[in-house]
C-alpha positions in Angstrom: 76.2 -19.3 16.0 76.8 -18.6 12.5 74.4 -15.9 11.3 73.6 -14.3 14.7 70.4 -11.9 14.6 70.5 -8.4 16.4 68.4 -8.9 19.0 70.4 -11.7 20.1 73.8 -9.7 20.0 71.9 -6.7 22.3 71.2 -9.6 24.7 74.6 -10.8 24.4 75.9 -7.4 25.0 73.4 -6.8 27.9 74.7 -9.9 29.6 78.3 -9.2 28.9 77.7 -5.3 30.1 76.4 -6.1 33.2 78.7 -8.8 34.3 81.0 -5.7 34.0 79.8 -4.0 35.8 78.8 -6.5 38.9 82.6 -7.7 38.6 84.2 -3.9 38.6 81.3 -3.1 41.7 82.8 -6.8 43.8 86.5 -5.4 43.1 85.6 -1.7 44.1 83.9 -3.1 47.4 87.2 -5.7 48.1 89.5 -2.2 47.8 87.7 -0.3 49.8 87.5 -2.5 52.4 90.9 -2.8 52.9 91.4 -6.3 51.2 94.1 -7.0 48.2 92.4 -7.8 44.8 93.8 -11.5 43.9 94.2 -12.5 39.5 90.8 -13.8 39.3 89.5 -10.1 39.6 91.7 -9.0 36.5 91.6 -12.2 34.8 87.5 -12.1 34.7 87.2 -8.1 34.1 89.9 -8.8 31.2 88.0 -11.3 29.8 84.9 -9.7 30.1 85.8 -6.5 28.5 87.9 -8.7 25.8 84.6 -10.7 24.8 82.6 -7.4 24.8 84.4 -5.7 22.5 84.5 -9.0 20.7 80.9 -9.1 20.2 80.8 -5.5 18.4 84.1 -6.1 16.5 83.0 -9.4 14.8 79.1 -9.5 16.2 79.7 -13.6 17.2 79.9 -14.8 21.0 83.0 -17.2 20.2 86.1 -15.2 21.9 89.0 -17.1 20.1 87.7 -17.7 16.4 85.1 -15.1 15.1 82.2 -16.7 13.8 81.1 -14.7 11.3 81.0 -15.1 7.6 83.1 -11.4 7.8 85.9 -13.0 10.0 86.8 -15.9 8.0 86.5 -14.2 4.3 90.4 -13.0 3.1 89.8 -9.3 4.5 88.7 -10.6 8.0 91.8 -12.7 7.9 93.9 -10.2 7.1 92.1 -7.6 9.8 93.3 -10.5 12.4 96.9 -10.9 11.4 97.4 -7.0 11.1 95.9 -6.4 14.3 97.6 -9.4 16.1 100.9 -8.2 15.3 99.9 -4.5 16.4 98.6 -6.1 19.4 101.7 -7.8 20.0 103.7 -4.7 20.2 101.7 -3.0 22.3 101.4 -5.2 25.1 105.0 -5.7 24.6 105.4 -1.6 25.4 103.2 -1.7 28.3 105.0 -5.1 29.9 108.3 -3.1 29.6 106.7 0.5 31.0 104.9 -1.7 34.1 108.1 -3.2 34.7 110.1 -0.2 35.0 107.2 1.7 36.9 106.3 -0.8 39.4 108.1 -1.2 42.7 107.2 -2.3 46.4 107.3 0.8 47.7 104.5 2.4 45.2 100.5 1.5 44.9 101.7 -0.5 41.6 103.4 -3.3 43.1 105.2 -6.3 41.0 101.8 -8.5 41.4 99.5 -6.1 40.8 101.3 -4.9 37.3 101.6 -8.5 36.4 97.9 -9.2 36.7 97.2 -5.8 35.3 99.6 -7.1 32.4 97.9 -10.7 32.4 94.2 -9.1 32.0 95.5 -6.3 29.3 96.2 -9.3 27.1 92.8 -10.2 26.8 91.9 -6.8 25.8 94.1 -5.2 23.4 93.8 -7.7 20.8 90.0 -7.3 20.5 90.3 -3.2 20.9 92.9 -3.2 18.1 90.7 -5.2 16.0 87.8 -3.1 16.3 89.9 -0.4 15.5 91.6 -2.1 12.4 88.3 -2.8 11.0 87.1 0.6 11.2 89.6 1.2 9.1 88.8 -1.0 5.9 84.9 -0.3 6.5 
């Protein structure tokens, strides 16, 4: 989807917004009654919010390799190394502060701060990306 127009990245956004939205609204409803969330709840918001912000960082719908013309010039390279090695650091920070928070005893349990960790990878990289290309804009 090389060359994607505007209205079709509002759709895209619309869709990806939504199915948010519907996936935060299931988890809520599983919480409050009184069931455990399980990974696909943090693996599917993760990647969700990961793709979103994906869509406004780069404006293309392919989650692993950018699409655009901007991605693949020498700057959009260069965007992606720098912020994949900032990325890399900070989930590295957060794995080491979920590992020393969590316990049994308090609400953030060893499961739930893995998953919590599993889904966070999915989102920092595109987040920092955004971020790094506000930068050289």
């Amino acid at each position: 989807m090389n060359g994607m127009n505007q209205k079709t990245k509002l759709i895209l956004g619309w869709i990806i917004g939504l199915a948010i939205i519907a996936v935060i609204s299931f988890a809520c409803v599983k919480v409050y009654q009184g069931e455990e969330l399980n990974l696909f709840h943090f693996f599917a918001i993760g990647l969700l919010i990961g793709g979103f912000f994906n869509l406004i960082t780069w404006g293309g719908s392919n989650f692993y390799a950018p699409d655009s013309d901007e991605a693949n010039d020498e700057m959009g390279k260069h965007i992606q190394k720098v912020s994949s090695d900032n990325s890399y650091f900070i989930i590295m920070v957060i794995t080491v502060l979920f590992a020393y928070t969590s316990s049994e005893t308090s609400w953030l349990s060893y499961e739930i701060a893995l998953y919590l960790v599993t889904s966070l990878f999915f989102i920092v990289n595109p987040v920092v990306q955004l971020f790094t290309i506000k930068k050289y804009r």
